[in-house]
MOPAC internal coordinates of N, CA, C and O (Angstrom, degrees):
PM7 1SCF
backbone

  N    0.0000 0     0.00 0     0.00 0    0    0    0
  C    1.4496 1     0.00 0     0.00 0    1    0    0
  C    1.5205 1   108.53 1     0.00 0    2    1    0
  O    1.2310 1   123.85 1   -58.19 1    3    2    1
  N    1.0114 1   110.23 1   121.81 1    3    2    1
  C    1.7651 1   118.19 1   168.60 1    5    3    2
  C    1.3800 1   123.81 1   -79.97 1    6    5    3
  O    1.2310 1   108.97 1   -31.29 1    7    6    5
  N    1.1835 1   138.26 1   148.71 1    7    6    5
  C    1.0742 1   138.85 1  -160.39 1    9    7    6
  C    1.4463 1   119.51 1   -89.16 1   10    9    7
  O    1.2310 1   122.95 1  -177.05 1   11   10    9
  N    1.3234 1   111.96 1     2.95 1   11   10    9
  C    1.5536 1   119.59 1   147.08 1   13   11   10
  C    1.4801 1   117.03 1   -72.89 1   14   13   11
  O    1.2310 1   120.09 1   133.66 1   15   14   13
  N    1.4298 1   117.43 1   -46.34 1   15   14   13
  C    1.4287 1   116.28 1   179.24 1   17   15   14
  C    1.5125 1   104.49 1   -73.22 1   18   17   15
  O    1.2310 1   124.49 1   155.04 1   19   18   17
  N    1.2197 1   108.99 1   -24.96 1   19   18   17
  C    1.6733 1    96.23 1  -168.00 1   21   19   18
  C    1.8630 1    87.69 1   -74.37 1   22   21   19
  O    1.2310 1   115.69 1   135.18 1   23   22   21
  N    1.0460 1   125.78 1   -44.82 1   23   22   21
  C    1.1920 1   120.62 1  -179.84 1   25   23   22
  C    1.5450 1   124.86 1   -29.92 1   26   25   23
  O    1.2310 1   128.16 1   123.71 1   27   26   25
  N    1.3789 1   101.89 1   -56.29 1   27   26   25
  C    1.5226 1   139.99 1  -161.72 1   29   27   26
  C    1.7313 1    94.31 1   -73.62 1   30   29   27
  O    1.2310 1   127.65 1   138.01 1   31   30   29
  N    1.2870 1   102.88 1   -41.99 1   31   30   29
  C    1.5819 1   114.73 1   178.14 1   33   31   30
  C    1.2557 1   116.35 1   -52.24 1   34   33   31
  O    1.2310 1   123.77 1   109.60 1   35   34   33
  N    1.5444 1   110.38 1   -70.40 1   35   34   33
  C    1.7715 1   119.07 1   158.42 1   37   35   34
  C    1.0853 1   136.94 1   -36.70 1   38   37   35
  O    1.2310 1   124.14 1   145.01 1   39   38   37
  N    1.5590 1   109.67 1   -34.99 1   39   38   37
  C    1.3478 1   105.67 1   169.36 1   41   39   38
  C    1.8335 1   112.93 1   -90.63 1   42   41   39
  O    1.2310 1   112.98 1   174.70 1   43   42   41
  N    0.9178 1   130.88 1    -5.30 1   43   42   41
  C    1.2553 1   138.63 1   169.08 1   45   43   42
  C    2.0774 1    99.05 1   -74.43 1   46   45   43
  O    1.2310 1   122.95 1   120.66 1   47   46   45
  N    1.4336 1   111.95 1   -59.34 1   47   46   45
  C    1.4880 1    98.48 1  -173.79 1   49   47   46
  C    1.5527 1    93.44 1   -66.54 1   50   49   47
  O    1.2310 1   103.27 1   173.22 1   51   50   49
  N    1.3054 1   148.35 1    -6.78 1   51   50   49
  C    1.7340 1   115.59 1   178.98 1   53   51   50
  C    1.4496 1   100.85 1   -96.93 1   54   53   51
  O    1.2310 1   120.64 1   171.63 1   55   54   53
  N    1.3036 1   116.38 1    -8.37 1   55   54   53
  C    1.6490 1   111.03 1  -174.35 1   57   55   54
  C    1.7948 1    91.01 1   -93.99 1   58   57   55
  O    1.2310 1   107.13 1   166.21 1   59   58   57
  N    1.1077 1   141.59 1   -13.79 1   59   58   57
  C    1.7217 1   141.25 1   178.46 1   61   59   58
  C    1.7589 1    98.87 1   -85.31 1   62   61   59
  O    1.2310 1   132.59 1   138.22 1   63   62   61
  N    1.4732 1    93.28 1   -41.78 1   63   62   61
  C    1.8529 1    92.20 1  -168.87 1   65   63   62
  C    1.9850 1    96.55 1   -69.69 1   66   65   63
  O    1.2310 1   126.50 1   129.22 1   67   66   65
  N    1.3816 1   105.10 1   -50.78 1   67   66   65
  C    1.3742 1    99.16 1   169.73 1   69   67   66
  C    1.3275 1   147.10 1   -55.90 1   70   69   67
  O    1.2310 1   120.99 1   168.50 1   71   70   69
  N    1.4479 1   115.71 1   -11.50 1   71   70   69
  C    1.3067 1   126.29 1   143.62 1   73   71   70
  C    1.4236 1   139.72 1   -60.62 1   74   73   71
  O    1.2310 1   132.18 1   118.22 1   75   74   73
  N    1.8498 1    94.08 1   -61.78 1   75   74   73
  C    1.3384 1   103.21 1   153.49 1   77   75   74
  C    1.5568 1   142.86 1   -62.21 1   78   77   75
  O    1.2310 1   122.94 1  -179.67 1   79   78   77
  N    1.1099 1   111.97 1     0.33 1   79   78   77
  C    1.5470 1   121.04 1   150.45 1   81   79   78
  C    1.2892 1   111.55 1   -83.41 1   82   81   79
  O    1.2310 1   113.76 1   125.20 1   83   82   81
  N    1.6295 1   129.41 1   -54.80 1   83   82   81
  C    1.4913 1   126.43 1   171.48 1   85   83   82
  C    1.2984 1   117.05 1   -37.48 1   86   85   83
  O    1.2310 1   113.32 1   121.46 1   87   86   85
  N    1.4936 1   130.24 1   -58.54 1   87   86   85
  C    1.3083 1   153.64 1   166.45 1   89   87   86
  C    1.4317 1   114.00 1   -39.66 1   90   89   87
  O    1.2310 1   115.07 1   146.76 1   91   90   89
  N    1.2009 1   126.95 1   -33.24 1   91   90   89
  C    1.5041 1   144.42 1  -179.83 1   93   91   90
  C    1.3374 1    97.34 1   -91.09 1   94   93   91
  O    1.2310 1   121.38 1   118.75 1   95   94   93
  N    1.5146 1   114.97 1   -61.25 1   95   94   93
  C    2.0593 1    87.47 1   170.81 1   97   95   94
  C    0.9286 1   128.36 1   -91.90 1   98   97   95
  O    1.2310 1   107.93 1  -172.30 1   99   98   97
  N    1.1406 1   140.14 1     7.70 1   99   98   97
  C    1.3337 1   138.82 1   117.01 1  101   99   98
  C    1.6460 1   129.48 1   -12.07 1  102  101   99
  O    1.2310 1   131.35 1   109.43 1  103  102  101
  N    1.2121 1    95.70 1   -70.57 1  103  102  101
  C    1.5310 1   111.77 1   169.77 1  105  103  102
  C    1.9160 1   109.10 1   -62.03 1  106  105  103
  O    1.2310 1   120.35 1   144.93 1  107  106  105
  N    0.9384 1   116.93 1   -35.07 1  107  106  105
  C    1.4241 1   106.99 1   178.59 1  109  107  106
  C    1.5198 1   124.81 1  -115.06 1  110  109  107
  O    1.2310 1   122.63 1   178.25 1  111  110  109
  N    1.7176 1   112.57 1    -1.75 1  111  110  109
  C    1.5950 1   100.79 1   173.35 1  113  111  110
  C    1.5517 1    82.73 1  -119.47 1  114  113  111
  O    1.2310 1    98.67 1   137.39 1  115  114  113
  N    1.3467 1   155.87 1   -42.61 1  115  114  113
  C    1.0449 1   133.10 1  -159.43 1  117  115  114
  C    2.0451 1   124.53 1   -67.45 1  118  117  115
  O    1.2310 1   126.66 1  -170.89 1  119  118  117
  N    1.2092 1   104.80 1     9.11 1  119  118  117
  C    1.3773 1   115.67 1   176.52 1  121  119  118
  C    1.5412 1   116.20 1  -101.65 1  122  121  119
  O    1.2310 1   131.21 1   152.98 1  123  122  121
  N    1.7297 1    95.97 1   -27.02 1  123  122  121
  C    1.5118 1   109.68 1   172.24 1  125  123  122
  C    1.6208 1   106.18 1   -67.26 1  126  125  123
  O    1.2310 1   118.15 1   138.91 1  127  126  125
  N    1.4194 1   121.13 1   -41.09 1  127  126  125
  C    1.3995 1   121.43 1  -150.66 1  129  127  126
  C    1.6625 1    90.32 1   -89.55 1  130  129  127
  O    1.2310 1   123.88 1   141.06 1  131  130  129
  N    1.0112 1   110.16 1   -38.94 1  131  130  129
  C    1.8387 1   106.31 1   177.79 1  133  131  130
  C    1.7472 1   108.81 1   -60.23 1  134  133  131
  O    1.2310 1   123.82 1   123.46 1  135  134  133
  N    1.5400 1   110.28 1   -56.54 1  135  134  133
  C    1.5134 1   117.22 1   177.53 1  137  135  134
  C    1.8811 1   106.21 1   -42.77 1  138  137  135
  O    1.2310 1   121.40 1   142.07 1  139  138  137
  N    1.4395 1   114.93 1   -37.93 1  139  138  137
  C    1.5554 1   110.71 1   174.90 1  141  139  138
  C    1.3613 1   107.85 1   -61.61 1  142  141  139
  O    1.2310 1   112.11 1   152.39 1  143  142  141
  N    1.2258 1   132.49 1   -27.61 1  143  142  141
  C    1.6031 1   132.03 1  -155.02 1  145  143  142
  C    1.7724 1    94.98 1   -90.30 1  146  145  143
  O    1.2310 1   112.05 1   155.23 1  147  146  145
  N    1.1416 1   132.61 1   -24.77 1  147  146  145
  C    1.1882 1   117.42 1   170.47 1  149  147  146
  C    1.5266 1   117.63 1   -97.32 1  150  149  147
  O    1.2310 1   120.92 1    -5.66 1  151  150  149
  N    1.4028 1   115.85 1   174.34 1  151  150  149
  C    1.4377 1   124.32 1  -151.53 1  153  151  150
  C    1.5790 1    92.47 1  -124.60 1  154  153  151
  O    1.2310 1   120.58 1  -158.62 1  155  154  153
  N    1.6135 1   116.50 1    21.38 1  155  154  153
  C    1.5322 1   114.11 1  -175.26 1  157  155  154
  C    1.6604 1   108.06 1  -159.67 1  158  157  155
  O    1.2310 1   104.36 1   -21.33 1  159  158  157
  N    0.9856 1   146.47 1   158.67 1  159  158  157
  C    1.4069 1   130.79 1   160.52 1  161  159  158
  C    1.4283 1   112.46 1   -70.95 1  162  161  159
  O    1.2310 1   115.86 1   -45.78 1  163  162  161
  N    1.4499 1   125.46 1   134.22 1  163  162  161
  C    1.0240 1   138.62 1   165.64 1  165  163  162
  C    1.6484 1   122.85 1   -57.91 1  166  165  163
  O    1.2310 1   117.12 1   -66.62 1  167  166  165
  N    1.4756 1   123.09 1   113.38 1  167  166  165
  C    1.5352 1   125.03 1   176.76 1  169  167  166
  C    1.7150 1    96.15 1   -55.24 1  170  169  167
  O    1.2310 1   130.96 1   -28.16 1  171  170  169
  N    1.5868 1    96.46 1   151.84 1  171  170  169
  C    1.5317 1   104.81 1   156.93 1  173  171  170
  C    1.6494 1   128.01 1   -47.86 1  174  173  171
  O    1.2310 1   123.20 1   145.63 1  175  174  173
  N    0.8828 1   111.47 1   -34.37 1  175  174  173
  C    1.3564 1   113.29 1  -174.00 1  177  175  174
  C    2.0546 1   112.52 1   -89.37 1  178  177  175
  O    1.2310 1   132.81 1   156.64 1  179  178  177
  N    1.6014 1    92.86 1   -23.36 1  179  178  177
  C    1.3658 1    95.01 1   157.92 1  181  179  178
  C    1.6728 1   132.68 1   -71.71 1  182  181  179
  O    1.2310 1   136.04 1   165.55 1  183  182  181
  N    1.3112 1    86.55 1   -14.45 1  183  182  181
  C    2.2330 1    94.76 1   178.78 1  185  183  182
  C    1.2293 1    76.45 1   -86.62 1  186  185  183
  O    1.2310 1   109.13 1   106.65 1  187  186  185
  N    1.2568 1   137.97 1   -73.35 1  187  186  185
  C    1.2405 1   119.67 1  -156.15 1  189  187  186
  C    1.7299 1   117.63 1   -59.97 1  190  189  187
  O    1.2310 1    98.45 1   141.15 1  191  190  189
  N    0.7291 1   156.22 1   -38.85 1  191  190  189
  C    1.4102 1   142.74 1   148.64 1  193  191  190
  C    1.4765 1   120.29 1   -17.42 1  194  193  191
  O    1.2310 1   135.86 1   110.68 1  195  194  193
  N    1.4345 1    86.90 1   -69.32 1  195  194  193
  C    1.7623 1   104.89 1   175.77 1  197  195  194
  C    1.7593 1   125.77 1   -61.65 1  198  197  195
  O    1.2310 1   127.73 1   154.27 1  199  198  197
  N    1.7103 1   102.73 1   -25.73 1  199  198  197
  C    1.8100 1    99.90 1   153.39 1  201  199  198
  C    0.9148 1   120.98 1   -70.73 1  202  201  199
  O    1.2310 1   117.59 1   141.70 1  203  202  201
  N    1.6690 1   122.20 1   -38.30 1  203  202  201
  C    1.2223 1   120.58 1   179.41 1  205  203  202
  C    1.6739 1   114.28 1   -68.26 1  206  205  203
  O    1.2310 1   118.64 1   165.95 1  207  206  205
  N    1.2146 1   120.19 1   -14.05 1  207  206  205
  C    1.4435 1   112.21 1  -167.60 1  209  207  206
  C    1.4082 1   105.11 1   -70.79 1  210  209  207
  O    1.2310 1   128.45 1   128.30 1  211  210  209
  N    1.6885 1   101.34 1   -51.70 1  211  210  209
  C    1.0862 1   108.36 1  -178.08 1  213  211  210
  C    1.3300 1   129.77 1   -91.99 1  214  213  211
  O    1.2310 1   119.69 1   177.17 1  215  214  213
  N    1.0255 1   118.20 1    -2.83 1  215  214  213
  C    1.6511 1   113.48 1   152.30 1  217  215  214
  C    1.8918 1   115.63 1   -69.53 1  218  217  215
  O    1.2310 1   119.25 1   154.14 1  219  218  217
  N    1.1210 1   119.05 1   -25.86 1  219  218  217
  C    1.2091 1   122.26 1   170.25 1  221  219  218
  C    1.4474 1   124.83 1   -76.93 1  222  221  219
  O    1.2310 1   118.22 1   171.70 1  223  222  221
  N    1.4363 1   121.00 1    -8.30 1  223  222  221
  C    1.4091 1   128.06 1  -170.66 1  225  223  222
  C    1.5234 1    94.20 1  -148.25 1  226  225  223
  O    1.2310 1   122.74 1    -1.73 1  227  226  225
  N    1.5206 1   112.36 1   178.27 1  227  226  225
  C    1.4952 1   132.77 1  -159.63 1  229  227  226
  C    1.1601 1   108.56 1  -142.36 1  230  229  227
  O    1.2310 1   126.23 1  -133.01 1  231  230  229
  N    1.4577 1   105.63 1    46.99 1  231  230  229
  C    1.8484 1   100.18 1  -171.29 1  233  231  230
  C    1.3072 1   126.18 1   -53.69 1  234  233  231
  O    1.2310 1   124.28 1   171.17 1  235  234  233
  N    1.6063 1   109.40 1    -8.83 1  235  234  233
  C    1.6388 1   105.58 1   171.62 1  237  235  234
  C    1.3053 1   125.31 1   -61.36 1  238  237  235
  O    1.2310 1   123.80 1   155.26 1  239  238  237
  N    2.0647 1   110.31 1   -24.74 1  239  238  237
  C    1.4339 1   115.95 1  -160.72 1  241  239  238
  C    1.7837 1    82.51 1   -91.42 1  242  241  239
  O    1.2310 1   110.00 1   179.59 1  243  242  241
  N    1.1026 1   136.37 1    -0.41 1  243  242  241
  C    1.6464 1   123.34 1   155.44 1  245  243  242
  C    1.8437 1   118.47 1   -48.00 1  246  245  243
  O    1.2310 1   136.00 1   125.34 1  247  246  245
  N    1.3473 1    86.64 1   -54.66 1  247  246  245
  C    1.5574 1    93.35 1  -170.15 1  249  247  246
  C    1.7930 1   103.58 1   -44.66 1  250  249  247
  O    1.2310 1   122.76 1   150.30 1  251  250  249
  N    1.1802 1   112.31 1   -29.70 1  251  250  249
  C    1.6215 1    96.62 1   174.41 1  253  251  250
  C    1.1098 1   135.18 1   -84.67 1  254  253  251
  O    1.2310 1   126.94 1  -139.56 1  255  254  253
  N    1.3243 1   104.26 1    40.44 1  255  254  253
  C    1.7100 1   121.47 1  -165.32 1  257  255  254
  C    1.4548 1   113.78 1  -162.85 1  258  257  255
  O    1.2310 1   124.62 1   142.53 1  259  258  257
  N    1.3827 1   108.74 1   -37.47 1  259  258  257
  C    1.5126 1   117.33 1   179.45 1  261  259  258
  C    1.2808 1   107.24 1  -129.37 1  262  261  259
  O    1.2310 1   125.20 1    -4.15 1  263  262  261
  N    1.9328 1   107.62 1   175.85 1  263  262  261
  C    1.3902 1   109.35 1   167.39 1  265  263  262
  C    1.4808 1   118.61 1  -114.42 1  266  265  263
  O    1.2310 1   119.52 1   -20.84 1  267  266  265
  N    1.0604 1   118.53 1   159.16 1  267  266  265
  C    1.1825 1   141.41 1   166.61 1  269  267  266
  C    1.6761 1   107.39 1     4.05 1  270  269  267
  O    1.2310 1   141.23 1    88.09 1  271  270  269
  N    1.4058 1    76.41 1   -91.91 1  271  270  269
  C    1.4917 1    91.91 1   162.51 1  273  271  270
  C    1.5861 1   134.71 1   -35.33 1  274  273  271
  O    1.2310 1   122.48 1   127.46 1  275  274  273
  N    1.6767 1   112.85 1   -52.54 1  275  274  273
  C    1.2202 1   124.50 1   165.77 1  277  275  274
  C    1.7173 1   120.61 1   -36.69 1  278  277  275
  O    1.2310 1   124.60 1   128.28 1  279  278  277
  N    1.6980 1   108.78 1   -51.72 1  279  278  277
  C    1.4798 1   136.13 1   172.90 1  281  279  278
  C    1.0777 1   109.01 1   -47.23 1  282  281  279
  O    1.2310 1   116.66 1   111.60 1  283  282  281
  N    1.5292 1   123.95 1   -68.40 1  283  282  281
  C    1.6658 1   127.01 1   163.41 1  285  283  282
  C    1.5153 1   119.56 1   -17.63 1  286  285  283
  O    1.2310 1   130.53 1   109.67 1  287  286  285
  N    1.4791 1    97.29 1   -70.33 1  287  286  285
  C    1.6488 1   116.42 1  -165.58 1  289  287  286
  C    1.4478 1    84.84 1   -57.41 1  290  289  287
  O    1.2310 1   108.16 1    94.39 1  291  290  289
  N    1.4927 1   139.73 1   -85.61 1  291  290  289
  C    1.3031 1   149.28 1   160.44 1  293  291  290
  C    1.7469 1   114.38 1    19.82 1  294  293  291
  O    1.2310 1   131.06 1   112.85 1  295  294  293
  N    1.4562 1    96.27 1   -67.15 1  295  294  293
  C    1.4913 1   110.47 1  -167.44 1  297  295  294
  C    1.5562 1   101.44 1   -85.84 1  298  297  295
  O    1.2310 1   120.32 1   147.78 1  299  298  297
  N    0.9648 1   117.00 1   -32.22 1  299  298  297
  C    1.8834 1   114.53 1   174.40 1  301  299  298
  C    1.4362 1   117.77 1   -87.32 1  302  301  299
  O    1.2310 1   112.93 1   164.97 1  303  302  301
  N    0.9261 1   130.96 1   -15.03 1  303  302  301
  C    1.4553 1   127.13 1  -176.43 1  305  303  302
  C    1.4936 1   112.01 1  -130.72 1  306  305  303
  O    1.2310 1   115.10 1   -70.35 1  307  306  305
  N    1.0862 1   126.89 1   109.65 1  307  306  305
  C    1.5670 1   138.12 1   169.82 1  309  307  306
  C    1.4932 1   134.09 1   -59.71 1  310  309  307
  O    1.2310 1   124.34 1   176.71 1  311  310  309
  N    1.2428 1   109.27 1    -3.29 1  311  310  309
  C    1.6998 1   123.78 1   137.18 1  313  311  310
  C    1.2940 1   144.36 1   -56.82 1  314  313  311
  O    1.2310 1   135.10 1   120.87 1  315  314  313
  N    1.5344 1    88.39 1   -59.13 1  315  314  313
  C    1.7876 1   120.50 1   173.74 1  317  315  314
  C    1.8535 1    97.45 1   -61.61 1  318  317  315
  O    1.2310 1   127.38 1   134.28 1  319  318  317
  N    1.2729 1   103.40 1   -45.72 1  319  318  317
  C    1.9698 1    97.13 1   172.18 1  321  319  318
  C    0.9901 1   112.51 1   -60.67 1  322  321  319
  O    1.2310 1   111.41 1   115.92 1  323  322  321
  N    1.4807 1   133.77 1   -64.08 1  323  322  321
  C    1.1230 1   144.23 1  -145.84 1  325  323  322
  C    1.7939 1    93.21 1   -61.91 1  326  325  323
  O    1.2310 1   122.70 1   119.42 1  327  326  325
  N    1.5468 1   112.43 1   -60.58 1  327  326  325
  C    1.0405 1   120.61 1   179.94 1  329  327  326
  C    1.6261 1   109.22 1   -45.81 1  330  329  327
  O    1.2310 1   113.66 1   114.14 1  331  330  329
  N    1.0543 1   129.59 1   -65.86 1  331  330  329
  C    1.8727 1   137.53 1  -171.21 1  333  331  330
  C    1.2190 1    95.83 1   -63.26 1  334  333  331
  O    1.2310 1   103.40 1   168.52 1  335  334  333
  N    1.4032 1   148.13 1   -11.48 1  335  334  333
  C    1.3105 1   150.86 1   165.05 1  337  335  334
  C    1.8435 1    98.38 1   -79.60 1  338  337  335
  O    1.2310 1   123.16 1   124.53 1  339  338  337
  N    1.0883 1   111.56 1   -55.47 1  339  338  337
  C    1.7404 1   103.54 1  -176.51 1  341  339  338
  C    1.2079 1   112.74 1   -54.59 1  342  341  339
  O    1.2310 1   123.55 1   134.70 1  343  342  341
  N    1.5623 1   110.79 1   -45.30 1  343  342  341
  C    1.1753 1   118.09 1  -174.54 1  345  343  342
  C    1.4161 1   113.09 1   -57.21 1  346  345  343
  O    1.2310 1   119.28 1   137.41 1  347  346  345
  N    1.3604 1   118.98 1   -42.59 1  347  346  345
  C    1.5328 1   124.11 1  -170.98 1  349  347  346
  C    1.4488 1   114.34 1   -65.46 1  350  349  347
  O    1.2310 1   119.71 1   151.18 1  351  350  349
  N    1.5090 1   118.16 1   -28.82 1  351  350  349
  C    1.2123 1   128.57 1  -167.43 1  353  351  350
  C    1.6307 1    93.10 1   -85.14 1  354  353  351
  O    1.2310 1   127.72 1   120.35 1  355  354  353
  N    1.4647 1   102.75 1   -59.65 1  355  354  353
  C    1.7170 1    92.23 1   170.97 1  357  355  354
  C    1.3623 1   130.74 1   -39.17 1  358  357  355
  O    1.2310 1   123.26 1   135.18 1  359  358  357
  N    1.4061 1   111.36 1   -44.82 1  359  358  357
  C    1.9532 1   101.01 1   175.86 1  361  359  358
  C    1.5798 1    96.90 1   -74.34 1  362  361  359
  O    1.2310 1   107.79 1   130.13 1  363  362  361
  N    1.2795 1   140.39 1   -49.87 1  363  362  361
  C    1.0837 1   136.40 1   173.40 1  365  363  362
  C    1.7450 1   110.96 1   -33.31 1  366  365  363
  O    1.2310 1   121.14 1   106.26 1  367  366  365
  N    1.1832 1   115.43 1   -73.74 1  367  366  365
  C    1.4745 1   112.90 1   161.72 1  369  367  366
  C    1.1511 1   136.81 1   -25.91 1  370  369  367
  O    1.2310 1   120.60 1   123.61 1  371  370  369
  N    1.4948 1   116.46 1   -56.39 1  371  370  369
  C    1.6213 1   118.21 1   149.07 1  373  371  370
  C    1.0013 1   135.57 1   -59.38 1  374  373  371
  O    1.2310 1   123.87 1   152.00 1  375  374  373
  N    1.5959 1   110.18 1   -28.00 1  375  374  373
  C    2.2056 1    97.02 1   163.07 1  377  375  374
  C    0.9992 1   118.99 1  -127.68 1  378  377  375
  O    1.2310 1   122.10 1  -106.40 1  379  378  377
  N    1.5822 1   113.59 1    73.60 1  379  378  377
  C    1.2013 1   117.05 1   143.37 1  381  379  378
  C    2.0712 1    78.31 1   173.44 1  382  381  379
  O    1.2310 1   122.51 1  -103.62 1  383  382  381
  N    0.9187 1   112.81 1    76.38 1  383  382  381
  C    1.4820 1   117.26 1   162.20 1  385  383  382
  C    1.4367 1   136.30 1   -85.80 1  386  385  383
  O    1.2310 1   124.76 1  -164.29 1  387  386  385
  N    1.7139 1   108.46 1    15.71 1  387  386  385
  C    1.7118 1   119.35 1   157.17 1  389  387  386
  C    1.2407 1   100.96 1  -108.94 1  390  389  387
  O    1.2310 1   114.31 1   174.97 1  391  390  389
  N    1.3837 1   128.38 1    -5.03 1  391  390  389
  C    1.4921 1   122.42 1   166.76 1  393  391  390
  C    1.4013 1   114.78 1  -115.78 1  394  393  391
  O    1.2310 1   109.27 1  -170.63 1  395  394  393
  N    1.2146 1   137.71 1     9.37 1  395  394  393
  C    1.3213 1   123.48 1   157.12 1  397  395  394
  C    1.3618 1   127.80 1   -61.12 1  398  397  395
  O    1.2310 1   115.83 1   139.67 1  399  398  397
  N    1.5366 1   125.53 1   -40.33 1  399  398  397
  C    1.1460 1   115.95 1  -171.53 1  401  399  398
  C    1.8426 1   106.62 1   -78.47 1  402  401  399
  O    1.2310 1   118.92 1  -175.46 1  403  402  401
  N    1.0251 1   119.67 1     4.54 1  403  402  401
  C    1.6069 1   129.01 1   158.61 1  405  403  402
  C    1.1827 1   113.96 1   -87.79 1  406  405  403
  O    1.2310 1   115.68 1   148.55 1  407  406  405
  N    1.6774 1   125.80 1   -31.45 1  407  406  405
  C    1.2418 1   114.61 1   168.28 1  409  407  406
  C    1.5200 1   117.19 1   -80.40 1  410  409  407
  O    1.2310 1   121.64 1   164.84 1  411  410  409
  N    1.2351 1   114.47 1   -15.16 1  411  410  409
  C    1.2843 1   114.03 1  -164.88 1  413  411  410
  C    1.8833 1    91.55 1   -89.10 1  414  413  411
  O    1.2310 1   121.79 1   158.02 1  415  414  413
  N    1.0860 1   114.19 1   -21.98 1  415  414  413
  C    1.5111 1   103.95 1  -171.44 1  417  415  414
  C    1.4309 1   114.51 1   -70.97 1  418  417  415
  O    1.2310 1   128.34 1   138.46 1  419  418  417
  N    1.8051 1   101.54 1   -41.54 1  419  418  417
  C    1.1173 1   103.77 1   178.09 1  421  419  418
  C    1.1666 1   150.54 1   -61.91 1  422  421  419
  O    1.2310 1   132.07 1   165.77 1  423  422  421
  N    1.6635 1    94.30 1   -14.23 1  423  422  421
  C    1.6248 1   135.71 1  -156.63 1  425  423  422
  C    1.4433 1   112.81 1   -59.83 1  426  425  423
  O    1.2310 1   120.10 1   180.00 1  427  426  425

């Protein structure tokens, strides 16, 4: 091993150890900070919905488009989605309209 790779090496185990600490509180304060946001204890089958929601989506990359607020209405009411879903497909539709019906297939 040369001392460029060994270099390259070290900094690879503090960028693995640095995940895996993120990942670890993650796993143990980010359930606390969600459990504050409701006004009830959450059933088991309700975390699970709600991991799954958000492991399936990126609601942070919302914030660059909507507000806060908008997200709420969004995530609680199944209109307000349905609708911000048309909408998305609509600007999507307009730029780039020889590739939508490929995106839409794939979708």
């Amino acid at each position: 091993m040369t001392d460029d790779t060994r270099a390259v090496y070290a900094m690879v185990n503090k960028v693995k150890y640095a995940v895996s600490s993120m990942r670890q509180d993650h796993r143990e304060t980010l359930p606390k900070v969600f459990a504050e946001q409701f006004s009830r204890e959450l059933a088991k089958d309700e975390w699970a919905k709600l991991h799954k929601g958000l492991a399936q989506t990126d609601l942070a990359v919302l914030l660059d488009t909507m507000s806060p607020d908008d997200i709420r209405a969004m995530l609680a009411d199944d209109s307000v989605r349905a609708q911000a879903i048309r909408d998305a497909e609509a600007e999507l539709r307009a730029a780039a309209p020889r590739s939508y019906a490929e995106y839409e297939r794939r979708a």
